[in-house]
PAZAPA-4460 file (N, C-alpha, C; in steps of 0.05 Angstrom, whole numbers, plus 32768, in hexadecimal, padded with zeros to 4 digits):
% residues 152
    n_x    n_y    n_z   ca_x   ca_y   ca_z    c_x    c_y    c_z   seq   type   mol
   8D60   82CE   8BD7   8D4D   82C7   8BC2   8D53   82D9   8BAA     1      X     A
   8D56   82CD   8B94   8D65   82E1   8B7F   8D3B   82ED   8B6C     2      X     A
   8D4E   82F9   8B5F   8D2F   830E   8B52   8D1D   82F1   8B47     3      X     A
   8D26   82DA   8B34   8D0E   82CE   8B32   8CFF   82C5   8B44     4      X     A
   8D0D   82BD   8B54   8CFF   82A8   8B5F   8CE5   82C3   8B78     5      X     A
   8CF1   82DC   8B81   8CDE   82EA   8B87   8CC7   82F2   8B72     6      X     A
   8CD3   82F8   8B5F   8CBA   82F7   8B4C   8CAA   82D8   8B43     7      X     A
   8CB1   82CC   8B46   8CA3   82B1   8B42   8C92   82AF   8B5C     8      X     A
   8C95   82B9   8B6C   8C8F   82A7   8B8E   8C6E   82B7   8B8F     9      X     A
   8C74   82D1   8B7A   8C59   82E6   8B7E   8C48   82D9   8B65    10      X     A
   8C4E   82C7   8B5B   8C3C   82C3   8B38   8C21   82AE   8B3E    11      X     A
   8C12   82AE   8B3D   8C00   8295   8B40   8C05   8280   8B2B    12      X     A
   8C0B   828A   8B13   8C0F   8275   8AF4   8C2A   8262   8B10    13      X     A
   8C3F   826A   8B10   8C4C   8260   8B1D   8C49   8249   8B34    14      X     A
   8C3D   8252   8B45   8C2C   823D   8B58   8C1D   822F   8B4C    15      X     A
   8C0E   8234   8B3A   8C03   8217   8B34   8C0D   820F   8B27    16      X     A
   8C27   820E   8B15   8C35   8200   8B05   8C4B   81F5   8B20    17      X     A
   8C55   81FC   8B2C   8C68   81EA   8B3A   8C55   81D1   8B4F    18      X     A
   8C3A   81DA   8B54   8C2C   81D0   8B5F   8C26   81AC   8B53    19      X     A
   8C1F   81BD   8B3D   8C18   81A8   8B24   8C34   8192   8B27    20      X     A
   8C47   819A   8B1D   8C5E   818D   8B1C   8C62   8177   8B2F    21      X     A
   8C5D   8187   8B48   8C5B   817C   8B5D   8C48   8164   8B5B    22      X     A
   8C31   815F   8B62   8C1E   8155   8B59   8C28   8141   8B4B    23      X     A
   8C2B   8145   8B2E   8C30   8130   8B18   8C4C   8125   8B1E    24      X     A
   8C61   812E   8B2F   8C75   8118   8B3A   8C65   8100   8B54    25      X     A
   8C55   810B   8B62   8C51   80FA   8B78   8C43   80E0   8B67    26      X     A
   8C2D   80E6   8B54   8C22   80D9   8B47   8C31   80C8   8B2C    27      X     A
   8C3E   80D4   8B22   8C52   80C7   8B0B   8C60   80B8   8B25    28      X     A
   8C72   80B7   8B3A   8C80   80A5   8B48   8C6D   8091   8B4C    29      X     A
   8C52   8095   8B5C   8C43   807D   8B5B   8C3C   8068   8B51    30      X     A
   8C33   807E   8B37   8C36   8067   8B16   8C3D   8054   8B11    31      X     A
   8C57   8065   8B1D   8C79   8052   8B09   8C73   8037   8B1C    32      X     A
   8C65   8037   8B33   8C6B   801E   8B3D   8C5C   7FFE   8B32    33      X     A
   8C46   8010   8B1F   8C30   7FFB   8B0D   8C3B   8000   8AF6    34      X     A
   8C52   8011   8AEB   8C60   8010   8ACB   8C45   8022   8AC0    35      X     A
   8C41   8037   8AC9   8C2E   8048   8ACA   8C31   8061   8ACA    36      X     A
   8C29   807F   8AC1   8C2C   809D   8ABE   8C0E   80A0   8AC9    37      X     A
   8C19   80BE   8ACB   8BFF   80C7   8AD6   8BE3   80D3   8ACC    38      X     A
   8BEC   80CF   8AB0   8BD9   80CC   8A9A   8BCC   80B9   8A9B    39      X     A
   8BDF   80A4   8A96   8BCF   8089   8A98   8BBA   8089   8AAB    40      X     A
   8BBC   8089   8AC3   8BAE   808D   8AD6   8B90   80A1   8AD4    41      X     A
   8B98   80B4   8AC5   8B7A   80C1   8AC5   8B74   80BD   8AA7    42      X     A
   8B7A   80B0   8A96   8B68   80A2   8A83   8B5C   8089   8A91    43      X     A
   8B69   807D   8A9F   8B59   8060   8AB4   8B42   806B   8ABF    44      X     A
   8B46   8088   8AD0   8B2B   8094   8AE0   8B21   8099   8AD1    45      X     A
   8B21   80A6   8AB9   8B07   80AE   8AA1   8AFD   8093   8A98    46      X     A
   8B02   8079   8A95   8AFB   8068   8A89   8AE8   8061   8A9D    47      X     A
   8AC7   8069   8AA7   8ABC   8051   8AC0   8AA2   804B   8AAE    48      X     A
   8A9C   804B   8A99   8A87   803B   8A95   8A8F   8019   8A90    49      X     A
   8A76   8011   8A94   8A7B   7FF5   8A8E   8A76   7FED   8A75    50      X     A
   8A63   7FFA   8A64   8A5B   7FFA   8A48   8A71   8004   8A39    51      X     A
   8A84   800F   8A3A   8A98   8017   8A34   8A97   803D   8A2C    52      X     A
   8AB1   8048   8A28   8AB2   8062   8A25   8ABB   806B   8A05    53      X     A
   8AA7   8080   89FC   8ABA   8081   89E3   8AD1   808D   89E5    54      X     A
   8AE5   8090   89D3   8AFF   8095   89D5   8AFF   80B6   89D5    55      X     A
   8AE9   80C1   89C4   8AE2   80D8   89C5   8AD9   80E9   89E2    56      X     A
   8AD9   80E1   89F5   8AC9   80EF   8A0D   8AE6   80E5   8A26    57      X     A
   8AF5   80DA   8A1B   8B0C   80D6   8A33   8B1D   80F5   8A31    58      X     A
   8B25   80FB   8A23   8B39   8115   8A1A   8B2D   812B   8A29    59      X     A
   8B13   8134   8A28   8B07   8148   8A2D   8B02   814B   8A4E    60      X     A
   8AFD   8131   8A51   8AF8   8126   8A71   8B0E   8132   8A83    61      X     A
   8B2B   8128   8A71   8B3E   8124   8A8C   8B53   8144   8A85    62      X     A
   8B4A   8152   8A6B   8B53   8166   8A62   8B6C   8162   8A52    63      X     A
   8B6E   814A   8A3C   8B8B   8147   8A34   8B87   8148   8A1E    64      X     A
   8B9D   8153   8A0A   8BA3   814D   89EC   8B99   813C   89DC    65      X     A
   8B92   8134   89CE   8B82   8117   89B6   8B9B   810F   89B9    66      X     A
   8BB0   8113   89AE   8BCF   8108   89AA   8BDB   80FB   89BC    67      X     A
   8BD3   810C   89D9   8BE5   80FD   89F4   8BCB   80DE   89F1    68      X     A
   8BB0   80EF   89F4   8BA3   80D2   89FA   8BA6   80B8   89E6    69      X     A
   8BA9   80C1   89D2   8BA9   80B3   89BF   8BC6   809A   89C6    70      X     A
   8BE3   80B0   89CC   8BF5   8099   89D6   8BF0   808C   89F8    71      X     A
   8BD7   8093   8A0A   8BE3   808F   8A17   8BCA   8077   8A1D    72      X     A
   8BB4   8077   8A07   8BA2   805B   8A00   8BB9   8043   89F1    73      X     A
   8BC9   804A   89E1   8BD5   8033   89DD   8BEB   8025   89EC    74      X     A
   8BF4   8039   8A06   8BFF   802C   8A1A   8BF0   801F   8A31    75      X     A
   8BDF   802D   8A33   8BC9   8013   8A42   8BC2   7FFC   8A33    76      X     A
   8BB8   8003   8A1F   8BB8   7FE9   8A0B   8BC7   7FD5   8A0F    77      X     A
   8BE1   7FD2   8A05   8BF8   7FCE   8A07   8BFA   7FBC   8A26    78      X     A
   8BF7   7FCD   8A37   8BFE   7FBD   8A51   8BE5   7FB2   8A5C    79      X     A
   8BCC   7FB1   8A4F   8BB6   7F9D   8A50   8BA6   7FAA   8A64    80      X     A
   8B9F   7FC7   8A68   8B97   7FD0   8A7F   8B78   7FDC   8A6C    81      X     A
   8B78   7FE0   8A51   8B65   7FE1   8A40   8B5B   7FD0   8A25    82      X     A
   8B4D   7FD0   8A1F   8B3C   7FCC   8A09   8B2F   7FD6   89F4    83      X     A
   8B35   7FE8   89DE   8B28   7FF7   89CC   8B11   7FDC   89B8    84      X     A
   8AF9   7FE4   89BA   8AEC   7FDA   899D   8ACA   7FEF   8994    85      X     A
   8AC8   7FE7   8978   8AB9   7FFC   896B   8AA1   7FF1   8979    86      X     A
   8A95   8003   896C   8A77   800B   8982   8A6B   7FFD   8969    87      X     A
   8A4F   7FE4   8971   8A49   7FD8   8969   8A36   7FEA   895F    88      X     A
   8A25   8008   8968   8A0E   8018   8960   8A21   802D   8947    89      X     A
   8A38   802E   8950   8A44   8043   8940   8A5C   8040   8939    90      X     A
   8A61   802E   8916   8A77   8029   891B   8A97   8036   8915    91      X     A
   8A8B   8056   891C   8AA0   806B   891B   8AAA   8074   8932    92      X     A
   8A98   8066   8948   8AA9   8069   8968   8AB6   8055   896F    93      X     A
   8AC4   8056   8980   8AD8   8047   8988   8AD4   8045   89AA    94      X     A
   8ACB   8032   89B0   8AC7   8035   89D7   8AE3   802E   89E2    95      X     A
   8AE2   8031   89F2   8AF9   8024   8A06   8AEC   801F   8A20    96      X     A
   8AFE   8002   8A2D   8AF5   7FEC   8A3F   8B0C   7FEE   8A55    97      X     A
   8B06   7FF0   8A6A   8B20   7FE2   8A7B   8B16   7FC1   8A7E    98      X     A
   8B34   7FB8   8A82   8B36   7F9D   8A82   8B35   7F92   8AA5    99      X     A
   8B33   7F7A   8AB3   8B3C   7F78   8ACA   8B51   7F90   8AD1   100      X     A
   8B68   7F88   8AC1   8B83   7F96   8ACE   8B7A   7FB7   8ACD   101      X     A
   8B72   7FCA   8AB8   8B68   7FDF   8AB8   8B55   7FE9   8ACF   102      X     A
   8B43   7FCF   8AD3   8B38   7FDE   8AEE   8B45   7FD3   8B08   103      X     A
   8B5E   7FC9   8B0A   8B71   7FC9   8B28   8B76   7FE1   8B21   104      X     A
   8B83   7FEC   8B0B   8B97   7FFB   8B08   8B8B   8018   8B1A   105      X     A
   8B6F   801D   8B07   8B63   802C   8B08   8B57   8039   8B2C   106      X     A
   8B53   8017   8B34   8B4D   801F   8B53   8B63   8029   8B62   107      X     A
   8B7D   8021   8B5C   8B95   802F   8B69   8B93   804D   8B61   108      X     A
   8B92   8050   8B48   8B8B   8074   8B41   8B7E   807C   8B53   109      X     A
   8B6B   8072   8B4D   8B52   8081   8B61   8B57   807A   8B7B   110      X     A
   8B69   8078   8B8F   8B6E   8071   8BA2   8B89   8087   8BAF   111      X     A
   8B96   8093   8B99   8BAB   809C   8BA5   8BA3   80B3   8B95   112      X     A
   8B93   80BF   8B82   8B80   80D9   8B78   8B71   80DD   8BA2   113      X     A
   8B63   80CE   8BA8   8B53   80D6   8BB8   8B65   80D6   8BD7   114      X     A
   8B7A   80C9   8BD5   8B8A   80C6   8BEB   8B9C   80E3   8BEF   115      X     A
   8BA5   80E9   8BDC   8BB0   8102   8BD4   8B96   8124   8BDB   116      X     A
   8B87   811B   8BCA   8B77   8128   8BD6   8B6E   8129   8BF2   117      X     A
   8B6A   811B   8BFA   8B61   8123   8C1A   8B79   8126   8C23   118      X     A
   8B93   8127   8C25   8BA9   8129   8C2F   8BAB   8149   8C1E   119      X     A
   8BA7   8156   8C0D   8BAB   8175   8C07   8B97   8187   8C11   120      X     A
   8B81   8178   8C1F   8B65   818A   8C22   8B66   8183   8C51   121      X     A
   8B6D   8174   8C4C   8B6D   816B   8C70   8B6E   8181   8C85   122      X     A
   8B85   819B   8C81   8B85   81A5   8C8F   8B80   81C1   8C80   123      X     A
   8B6D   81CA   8C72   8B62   81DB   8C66   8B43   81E5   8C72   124      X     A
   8B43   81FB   8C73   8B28   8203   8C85   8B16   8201   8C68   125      X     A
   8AF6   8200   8C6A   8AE5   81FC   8C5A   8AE4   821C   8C4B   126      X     A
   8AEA   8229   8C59   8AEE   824F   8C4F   8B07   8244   8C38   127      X     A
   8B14   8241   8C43   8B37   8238   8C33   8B35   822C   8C1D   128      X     A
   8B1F   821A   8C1C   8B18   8206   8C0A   8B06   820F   8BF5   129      X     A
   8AF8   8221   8C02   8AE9   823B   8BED   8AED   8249   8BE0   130      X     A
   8B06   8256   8BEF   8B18   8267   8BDE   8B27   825C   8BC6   131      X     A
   8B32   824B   8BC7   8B44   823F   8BC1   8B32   8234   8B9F   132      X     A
   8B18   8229   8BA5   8B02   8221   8B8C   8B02   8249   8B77   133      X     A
   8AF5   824B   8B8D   8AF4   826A   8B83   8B0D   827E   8B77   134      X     A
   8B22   8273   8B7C   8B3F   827D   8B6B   8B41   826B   8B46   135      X     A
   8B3F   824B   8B59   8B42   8246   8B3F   8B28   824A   8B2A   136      X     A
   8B0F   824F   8B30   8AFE   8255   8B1A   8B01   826B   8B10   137      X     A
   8B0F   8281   8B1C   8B1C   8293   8B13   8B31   8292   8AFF   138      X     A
   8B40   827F   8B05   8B5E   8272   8AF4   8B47   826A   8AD9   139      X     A
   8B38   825A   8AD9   8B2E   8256   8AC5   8B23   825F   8AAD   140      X     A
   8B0B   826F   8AB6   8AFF   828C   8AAD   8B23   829C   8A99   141      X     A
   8B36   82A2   8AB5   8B44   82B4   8AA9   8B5A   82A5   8A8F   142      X     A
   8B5C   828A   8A8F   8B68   8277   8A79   8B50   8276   8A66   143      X     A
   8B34   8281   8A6E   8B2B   8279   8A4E   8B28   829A   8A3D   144      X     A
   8B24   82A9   8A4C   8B25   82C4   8A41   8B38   82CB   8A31   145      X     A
   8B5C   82C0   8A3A   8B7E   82BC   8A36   8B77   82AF   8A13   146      X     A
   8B6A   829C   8A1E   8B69   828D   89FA   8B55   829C   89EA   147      X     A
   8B42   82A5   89EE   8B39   82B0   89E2   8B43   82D5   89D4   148      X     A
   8B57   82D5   89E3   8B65   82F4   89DA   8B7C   82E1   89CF   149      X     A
   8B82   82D4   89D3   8BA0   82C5   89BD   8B8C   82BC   899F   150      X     A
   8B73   82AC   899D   8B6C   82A7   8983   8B66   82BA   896C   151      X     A
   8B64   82CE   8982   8B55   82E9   8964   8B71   82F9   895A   152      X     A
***
């Protein structure tokens, strides 16, 4: 094992970035089988009202960019899995709809999100599972403190 990869093996940023990676291949391969990313997919899970969602409350939901969401509403669009139209009370919002095909789409998300999940938690003790909550709210806390010493 040469020096990075021992020093990588000790990093936590590390593990959850290869983790992640990980993750977003099993799920981007899935995708690909509906002509689908794994974005797409959790803009479909943020979309469950039936009254529709404003465009404003999806980004924040699933934690992404305005920019990524922004392109990755007009590829749903596009492949008919959504619907954008203005809000009849306000007409400076913009809702979004899933269509039939948006909510197949969406139930496969939500099917291989929750399939995945019980297949990473299965053989995990409830202590394990505690810990594990309790690291990453840690990770969190310590990513917002990080930004807040980078803005000043």
């Amino acid at each position: 094992m040469d020096l990075f990869e021992q020093t990588a093996n000790q990093m936590v940023l590390y593990h959850l970035r290869t983790s992640w990676l990980n993750i977003a291949k099993v799920f981007n391969d899935k995708a690909s089988l509906y002509n689908g990313t794994i974005s797409m997919a959790f803009v479909l899970m943020a979309i469950y009202e039936e009254d529709g969602v404003p465009v404003t409350k999806i980004a924040p939901r699933i934690g992404m960019e305005p920019n990524s969401l922004s392109r990755t509403l007009n590829s749903l669009e596009e492949s008919k899995a959504i619907t954008r139209k203005q809000d009849e009370n306000d007409q400076r919002k913009v809702l979004v709809f899933l269509t039939p095909e948006g909510k197949k789409l969406r139930k496969i998300a939500l099917k291989t999100v929750f399939d995945l999940e019980k297949k990473i938690t299965e053989n995990l003790t409830p202590k394990q599972l505690k810990a594990f909550s309790e690291v990453i709210e840690q990770v969190t806390v310590s990513l917002e403190e990080f930004k807040n010493v980078l803005e000043k």
